[in-house]
C-alpha positions as CSV (number, residue, x, y, z in Angstrom):
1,X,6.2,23.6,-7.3
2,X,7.7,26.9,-8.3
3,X,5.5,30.1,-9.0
4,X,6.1,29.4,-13.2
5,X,4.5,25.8,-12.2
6,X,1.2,27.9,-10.9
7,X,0.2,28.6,-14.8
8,X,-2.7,26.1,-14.2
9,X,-5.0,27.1,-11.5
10,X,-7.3,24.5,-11.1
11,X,-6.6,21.2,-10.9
12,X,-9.4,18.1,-11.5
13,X,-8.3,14.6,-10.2
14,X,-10.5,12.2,-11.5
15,X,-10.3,9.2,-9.1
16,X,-9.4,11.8,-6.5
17,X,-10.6,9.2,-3.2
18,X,-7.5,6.7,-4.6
19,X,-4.8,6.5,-1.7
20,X,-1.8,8.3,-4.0
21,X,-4.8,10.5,-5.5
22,X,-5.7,11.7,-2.3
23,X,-2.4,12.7,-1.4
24,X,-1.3,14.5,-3.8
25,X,-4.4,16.5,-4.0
26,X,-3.9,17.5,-0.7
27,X,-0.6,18.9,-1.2
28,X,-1.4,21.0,-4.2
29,X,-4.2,22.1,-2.4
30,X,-2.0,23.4,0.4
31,X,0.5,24.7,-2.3
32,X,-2.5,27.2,-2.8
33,X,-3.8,25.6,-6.1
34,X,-7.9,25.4,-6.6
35,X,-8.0,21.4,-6.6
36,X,-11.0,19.9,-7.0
37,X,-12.0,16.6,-8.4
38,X,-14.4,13.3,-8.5
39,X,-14.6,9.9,-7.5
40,X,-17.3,7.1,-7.8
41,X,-17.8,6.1,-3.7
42,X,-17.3,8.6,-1.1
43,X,-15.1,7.4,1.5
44,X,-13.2,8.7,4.2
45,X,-10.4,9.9,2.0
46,X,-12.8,12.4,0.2
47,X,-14.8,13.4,3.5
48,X,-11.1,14.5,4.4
49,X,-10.2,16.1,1.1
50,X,-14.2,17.8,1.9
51,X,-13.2,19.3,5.2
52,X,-10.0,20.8,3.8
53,X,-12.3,23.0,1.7
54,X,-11.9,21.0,-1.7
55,X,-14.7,20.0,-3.6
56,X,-15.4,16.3,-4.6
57,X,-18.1,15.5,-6.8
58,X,-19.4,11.7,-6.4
59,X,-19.6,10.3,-9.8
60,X,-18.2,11.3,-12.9
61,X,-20.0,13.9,-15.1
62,X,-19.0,16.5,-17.8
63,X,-20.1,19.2,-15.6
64,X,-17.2,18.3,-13.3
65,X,-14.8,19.3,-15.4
66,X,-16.0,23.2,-16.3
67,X,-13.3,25.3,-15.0
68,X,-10.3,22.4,-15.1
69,X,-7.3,23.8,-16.4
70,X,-5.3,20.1,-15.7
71,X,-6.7,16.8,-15.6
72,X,-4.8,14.3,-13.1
73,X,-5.9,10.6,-13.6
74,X,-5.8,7.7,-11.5
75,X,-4.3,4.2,-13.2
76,X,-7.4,2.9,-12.1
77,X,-9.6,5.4,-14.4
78,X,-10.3,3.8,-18.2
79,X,-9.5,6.2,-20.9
80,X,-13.3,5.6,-21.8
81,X,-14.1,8.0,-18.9
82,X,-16.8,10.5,-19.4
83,X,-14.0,13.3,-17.9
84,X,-11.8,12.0,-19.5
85,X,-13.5,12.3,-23.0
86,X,-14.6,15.6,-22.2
87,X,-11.3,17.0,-21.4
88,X,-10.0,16.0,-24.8
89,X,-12.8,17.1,-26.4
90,X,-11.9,20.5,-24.2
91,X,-8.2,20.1,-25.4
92,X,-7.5,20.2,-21.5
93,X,-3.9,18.9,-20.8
94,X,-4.0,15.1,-19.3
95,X,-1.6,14.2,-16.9
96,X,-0.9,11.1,-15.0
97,X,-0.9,10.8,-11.3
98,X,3.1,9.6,-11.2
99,X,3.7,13.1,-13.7
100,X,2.3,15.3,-11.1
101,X,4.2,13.3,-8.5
102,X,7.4,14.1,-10.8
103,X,6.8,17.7,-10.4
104,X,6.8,18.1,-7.4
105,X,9.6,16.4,-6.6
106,X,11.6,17.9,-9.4
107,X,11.9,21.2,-6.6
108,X,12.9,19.0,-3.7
109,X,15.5,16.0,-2.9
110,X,13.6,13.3,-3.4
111,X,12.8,9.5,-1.9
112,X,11.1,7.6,-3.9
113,X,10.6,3.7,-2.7
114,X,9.4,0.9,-5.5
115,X,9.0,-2.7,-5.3
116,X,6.0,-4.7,-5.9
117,X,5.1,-5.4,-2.1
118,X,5.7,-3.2,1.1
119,X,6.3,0.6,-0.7
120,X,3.5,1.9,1.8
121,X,4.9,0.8,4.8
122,X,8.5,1.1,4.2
123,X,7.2,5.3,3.1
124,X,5.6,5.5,6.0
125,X,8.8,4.7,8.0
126,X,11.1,7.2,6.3
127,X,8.3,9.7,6.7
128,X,8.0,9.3,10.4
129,X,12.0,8.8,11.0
130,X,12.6,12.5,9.0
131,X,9.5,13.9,10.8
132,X,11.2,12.9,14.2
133,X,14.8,14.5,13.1
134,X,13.0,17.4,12.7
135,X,13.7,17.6,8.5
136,X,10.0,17.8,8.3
137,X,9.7,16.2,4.7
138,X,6.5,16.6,2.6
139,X,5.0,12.8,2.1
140,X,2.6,11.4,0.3
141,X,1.8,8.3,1.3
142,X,-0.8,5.0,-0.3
143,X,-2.1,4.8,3.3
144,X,-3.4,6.7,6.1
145,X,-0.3,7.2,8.9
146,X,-1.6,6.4,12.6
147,X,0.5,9.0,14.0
148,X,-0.6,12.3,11.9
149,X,-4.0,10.7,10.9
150,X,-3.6,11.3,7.0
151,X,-1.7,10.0,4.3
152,X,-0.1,13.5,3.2
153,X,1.7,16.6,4.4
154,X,3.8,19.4,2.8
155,X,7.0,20.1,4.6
156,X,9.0,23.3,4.7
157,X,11.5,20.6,4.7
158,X,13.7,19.8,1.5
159,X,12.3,16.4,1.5
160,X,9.3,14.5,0.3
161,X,9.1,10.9,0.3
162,X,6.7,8.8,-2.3
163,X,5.6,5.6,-3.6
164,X,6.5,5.2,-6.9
165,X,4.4,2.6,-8.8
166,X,5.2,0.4,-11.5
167,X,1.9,-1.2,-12.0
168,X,1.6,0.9,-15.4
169,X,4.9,1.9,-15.8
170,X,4.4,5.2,-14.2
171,X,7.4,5.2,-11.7
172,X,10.0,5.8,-14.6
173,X,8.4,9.8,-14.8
174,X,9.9,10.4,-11.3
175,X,13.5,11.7,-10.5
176,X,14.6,11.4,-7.0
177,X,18.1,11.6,-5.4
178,X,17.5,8.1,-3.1
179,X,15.8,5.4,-4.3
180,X,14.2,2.6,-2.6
181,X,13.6,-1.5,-4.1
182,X,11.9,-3.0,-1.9
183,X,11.4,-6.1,-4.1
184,X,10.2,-7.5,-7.4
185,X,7.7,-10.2,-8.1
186,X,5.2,-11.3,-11.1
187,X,2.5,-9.0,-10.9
188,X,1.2,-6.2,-13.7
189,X,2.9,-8.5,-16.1
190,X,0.3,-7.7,-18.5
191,X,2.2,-4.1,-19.1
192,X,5.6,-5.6,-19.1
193,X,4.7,-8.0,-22.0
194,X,4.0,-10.6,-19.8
195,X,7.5,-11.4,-19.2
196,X,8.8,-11.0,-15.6
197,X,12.4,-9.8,-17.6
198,X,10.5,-6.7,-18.8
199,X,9.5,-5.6,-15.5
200,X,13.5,-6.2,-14.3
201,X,14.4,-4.2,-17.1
202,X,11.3,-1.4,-16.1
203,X,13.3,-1.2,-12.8
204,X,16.4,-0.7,-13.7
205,X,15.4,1.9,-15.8
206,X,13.7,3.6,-12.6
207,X,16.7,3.1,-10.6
208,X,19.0,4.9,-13.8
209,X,16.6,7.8,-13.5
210,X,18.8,8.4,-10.3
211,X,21.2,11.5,-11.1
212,X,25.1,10.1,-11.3
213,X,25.5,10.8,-7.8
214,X,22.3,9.4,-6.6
215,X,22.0,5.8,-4.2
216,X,19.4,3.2,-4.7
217,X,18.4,0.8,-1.5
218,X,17.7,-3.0,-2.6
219,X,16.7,-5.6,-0.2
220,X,19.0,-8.9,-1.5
221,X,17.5,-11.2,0.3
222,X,14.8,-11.3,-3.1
223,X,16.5,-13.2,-6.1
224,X,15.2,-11.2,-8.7
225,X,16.7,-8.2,-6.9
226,X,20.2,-9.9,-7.0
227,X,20.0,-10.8,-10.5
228,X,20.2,-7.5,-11.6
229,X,23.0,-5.8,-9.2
230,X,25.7,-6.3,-11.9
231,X,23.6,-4.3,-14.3
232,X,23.4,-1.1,-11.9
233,X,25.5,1.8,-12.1
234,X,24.6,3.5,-9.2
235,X,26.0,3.1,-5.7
236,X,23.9,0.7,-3.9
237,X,23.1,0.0,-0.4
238,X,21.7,-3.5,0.4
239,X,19.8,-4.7,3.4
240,X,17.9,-7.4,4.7
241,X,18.4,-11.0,6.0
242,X,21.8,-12.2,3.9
243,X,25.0,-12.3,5.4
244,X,26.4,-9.5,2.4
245,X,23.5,-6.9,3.3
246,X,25.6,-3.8,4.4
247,X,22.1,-3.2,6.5
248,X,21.3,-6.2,8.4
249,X,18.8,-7.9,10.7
250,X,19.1,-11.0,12.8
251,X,18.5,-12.3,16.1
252,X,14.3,-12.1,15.5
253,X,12.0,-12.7,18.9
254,X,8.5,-12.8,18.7
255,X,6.7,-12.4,21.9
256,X,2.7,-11.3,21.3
257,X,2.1,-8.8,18.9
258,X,5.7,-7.3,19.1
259,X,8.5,-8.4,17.3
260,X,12.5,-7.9,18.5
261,X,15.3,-7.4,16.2
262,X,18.9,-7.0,16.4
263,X,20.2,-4.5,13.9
264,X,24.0,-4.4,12.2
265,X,25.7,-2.4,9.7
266,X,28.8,-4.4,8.3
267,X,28.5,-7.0,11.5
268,X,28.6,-4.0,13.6
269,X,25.7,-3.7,16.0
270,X,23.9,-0.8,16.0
271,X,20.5,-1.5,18.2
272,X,17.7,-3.9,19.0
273,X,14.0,-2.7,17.6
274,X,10.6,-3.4,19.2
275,X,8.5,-3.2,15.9
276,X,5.0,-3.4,16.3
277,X,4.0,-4.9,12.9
278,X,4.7,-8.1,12.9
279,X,6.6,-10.4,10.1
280,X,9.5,-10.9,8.4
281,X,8.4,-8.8,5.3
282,X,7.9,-6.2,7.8
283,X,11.1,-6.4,9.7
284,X,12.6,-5.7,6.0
285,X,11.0,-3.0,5.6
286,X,12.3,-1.6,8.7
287,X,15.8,-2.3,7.7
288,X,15.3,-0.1,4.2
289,X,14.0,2.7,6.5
290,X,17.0,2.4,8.7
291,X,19.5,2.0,5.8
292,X,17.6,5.3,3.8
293,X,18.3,6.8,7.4
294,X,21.8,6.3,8.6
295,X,22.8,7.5,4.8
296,X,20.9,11.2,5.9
297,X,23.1,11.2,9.0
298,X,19.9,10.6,11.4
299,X,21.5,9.8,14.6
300,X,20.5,6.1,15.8
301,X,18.7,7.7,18.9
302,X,16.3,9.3,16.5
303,X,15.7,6.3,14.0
304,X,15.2,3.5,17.3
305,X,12.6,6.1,18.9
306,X,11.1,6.7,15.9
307,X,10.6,3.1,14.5
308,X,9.8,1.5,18.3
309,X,7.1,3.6,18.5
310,X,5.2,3.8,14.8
311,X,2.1,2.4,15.2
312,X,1.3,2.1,11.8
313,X,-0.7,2.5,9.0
314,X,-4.5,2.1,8.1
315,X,-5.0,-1.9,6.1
316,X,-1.6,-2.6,6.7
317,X,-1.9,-5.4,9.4
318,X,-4.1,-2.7,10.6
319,X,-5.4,-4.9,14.5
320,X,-8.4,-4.1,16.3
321,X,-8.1,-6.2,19.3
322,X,-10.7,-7.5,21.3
323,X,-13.7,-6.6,19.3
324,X,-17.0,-7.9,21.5
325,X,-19.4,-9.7,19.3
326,X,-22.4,-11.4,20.2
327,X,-20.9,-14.4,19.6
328,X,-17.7,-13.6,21.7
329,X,-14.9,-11.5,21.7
330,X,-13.2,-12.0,19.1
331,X,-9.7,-10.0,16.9
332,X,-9.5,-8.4,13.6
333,X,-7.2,-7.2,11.3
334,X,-7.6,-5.8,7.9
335,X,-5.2,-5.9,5.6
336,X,-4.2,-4.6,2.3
337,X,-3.0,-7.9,0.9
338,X,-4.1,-8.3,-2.5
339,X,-0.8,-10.7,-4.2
340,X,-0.1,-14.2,-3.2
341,X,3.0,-13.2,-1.8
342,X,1.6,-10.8,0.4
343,X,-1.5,-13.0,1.3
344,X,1.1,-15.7,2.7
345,X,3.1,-13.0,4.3
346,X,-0.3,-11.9,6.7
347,X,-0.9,-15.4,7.1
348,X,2.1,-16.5,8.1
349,X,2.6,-13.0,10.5
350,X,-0.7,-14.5,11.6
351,X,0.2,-18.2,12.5
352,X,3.3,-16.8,14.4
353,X,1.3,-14.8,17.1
354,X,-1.5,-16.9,17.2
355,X,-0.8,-20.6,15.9
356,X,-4.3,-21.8,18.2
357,X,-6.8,-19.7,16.8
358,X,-9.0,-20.4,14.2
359,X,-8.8,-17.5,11.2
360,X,-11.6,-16.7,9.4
361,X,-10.9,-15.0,6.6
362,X,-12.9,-12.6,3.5
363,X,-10.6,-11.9,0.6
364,X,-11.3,-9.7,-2.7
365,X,-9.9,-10.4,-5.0
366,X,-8.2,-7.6,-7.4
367,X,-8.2,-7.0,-11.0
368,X,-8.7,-9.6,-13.6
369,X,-5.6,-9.8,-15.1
370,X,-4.1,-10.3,-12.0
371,X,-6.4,-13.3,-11.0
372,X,-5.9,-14.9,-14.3
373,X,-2.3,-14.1,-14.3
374,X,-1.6,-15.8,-10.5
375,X,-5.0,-17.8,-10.1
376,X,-3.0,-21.1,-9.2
377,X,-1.1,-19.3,-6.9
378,X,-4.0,-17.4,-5.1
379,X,-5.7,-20.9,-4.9
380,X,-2.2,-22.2,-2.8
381,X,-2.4,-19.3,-0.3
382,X,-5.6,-18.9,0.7
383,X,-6.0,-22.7,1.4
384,X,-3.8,-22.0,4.4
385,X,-6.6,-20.3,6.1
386,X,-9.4,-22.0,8.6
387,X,-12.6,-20.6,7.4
388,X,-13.3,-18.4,3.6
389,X,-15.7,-16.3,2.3
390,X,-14.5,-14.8,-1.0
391,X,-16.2,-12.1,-2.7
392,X,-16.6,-10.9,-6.8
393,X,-13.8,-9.6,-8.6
394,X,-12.8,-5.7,-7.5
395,X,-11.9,-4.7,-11.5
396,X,-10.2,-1.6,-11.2
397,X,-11.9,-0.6,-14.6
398,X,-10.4,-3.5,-16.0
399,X,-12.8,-5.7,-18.7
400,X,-14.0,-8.8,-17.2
401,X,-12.3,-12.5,-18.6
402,X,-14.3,-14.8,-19.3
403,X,-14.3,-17.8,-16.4
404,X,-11.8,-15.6,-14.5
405,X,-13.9,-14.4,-11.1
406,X,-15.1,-15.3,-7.5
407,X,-17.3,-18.1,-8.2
408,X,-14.6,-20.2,-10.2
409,X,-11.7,-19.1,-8.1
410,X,-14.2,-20.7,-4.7
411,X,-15.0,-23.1,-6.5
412,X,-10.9,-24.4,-7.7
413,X,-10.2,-23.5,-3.9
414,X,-13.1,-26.1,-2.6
415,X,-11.8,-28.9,-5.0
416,X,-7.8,-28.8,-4.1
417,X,-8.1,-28.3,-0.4
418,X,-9.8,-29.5,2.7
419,X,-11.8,-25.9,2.9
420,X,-15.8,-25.5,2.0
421,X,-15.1,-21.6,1.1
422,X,-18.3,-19.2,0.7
423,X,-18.8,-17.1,-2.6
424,X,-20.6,-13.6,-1.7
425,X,-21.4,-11.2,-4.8
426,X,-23.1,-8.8,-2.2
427,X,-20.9,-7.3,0.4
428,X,-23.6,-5.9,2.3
429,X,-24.8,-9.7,3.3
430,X,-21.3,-10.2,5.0
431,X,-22.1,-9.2,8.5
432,X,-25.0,-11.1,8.7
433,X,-23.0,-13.9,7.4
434,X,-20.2,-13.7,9.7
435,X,-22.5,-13.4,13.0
436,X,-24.1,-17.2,11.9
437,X,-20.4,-17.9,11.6
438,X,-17.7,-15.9,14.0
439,X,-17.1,-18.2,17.5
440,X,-15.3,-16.9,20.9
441,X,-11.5,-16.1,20.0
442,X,-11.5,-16.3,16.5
443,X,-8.9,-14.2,14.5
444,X,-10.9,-12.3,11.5
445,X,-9.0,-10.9,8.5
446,X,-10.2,-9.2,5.7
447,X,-7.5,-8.8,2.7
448,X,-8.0,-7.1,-0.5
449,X,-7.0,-3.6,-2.4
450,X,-10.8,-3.0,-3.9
451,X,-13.6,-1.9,-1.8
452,X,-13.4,-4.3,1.0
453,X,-11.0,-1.4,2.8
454,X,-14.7,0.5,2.6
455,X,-16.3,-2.7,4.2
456,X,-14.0,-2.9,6.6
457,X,-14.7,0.5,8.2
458,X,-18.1,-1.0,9.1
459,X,-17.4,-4.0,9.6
460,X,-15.9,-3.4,12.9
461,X,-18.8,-1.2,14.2
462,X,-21.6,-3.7,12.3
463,X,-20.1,-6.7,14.5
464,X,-20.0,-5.0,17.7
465,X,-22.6,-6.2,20.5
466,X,-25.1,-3.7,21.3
467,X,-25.2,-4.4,25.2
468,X,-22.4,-6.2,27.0
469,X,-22.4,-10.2,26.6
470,X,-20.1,-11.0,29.8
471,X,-17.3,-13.0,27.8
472,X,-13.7,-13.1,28.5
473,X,-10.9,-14.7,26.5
């Protein structure tokens, strides 16, 4: 942001310990603006935020908002916020978090990668394949990157790569040079006026933000991607498995944890990659990274090093081998899942490495809307798993539905597959739960985009034997 940009000093995010939130805060705050803000839990995103010297109030309060020249909101905040009131009662300027995203792009060239599944990972990529070429791009990024142990940076690069969300429309504020669709399915329908043609339409409109010379990325191997190529009129790159992509994989070997690909451009082979995530969503990922890539001129030395050896990103098929229980040693993997898609996408990533192994599995469901909207589908996917425990509803501020939460989606689970699932309303119980339940080489997943990422953190530590148990796999 330029120096006329710096007429507001302080800046209050309210939801500041949310994954884009916490990014962006972070880069303002190295910008030189006073950033300060507030969220409900402290978690490790805000003990991070802490240690960089900015101040994070837990819970929400007038007083938090004394000296806030701009208010920066989180989707997941309700306009009923006590901040929120406050600041229009303060006639402070409200912003959304995609707006201040949009200006701080507006000084650089930027990426900006959509879809409804996969925007984290397929940022993180770009990030880390510019970051190797030595472009050093600002990020900001929904997760926290293994490699530089945060989710954000500023660059003196003239770069910055983002997620651009269309859960609430917000996506169509930004205006990058290179866009990235990563796919679209049914989800957030409820702003789209529940009509899966709206939220084609929403796209298109993000891609069009794209200046006349700009390039959008599309991976055709998703229908409702294809159905809308005849209504772009920007120049378009395509990857993924189809025979047209211009960026293609094929050839896949899975052997362990690692998965081999062969990668072409126009039938042309360019190189093999060793990717560490596994699955086919993944490997398509890769493939918009590499596409995003080869346009910059990033030699193919740079983007095979670079993607052979990221080693990912935090709830993003996030492994913690061998984890010693007192019941055995056992695996776990957390996950960000929170769509039926993306739940059969870990599964199936799951059966592929370890078809033998039983896989227990705690899921959180996400938003209301969202459960009403796909319960029939979430039912399908997470009958596919050995053992269930399924938690309350995580709202994200949304208003509860009537008949719409855990109980009742256990219970439609229970009577349409072979599976006694558990219902747990207290999170804290779930340790104790698992250690009555958790055998020798069981695979353990948690999935979900509420709190369970907080759960998670202890879960791992919570499970651990306290003295060694002499067990081997």
């Amino acid at each position: 942001m330029k120096e006329e940009s710096k007429s507001f000093k302080v800046i209050h995010f309210v939801g500041i310990g949310g994954s884009g939130m916490s990014g962006i805060a972070e880069v303002l705050h190295n910008l030189g603006f006073i950033v300060q803000g507030s969220d409900l839990t402290i978690s490790e995103s805000t003990r991070r935020l802490s240690s960089l010297g900015i101040k994070v109030h837990r819970g929400h309060s007038k007083k938090n908002i004394d000296k806030a020249e701009l208010i920066v909101l989180s989707s997941a905040i309700s306009k009923d916020n006590i901040e929120v009131q406050e600041a229009k009662n303060l006639n402070i300027p409200i912003i959304k978090r995609a707006e201040m995203l949009a200006e701080l792009m507006r000084f650089r060239h930027g990426i900006a990668i959509s879809g409804t599944h996969g925007k984290t990972t397929t940022t993180s990529l770009i990030a880390s394949i510019l970051d190797e070429s030595d472009l050093d791009p600002t990020f900001i990024i929904g997760g926290k990157l293994h490699k530089t142990n945060t989710n954000a940076k500023l660059g003196l690069g003239n770069f910055i790569v983002a997620e651009a969300d269309e859960s609430d429309k917000s996506f169509l504020h930004l205006q990058p040079k290179l866009s990235v669709v990563t796919n679209i399915d049914s989800d957030h329908l409820e702003n789209y006026g529940n009509n899966i043609e709206r939220l084609k339409i929403g796209f298109l409109d993000f891609i069009h933000n794209l200046p006349f010379d700009g390039t959008v990325f599309m991976c055709i191997d998703d229908n409702n991607i294809k159905s809308i190529l005849n209504n772009i009129s920007r120049k378009i790159i395509t990857y993924g498995f189809d025979e047209d992509a211009e960026i293609r994989a094929a050839e896949v070997k899975i052997k362990g944890i690692k998965t081999y690909f062969k990668v072409y451009r126009k039938n042309k082979l360019l190189f093999t990659i060793k990717s560490k995530l596994p699955g086919i969503h993944n490997i398509q990922n890769f493939l918009a990274a590499i596409a995003v890539a080869l346009h910059l001129n990033i030699s193919k030395e740079i983007i095979k090093n670079s993607l052979d050896n990221f080693s990912g990103i935090d709830r993003r098929f996030h492994i913690k081998e061998n984890l010693v229980t007192e019941n055995g040693i056992i695996d776990y993997i957390d996950d960000y899942a929170h769509h039926p898609s993306e739940i059969n996408s870990t599964i199936k990533a799951i059966r592929e490495i370890w078809p033998e192994r039983r896989l227990v599995t705690i899921f959180q469901p996400h938003r209301y809307s969202r459960t009403k909207e796909l319960f029939d589908d979430f039912v399908e996917s997470l009958s596919k798993v050995d053992f269930l425990i399924v938690t309350e509803i995580f709202s994200a501020s949304e208003k509860p539905i009537s008949g719409i939460n855990g109980k009742s989606l256990t219970r439609s689970i229970r009577l349409s597959s072979d599976l006694e699932p558990i219902f747990l309303s207290n999170l804290d119980l779930l340790p104790e739960i698992l250690k009555k339940i958790i055998i020798p080489k069981d695979i353990l997943l948690t999935m979900g985009a509420g709190d369970i990422g907080l759960t998670s953190e202890n879960l791992f530590y919570s499970l651990k034997a306290r003295k060694p148990i002499g067990i081997k796999l």
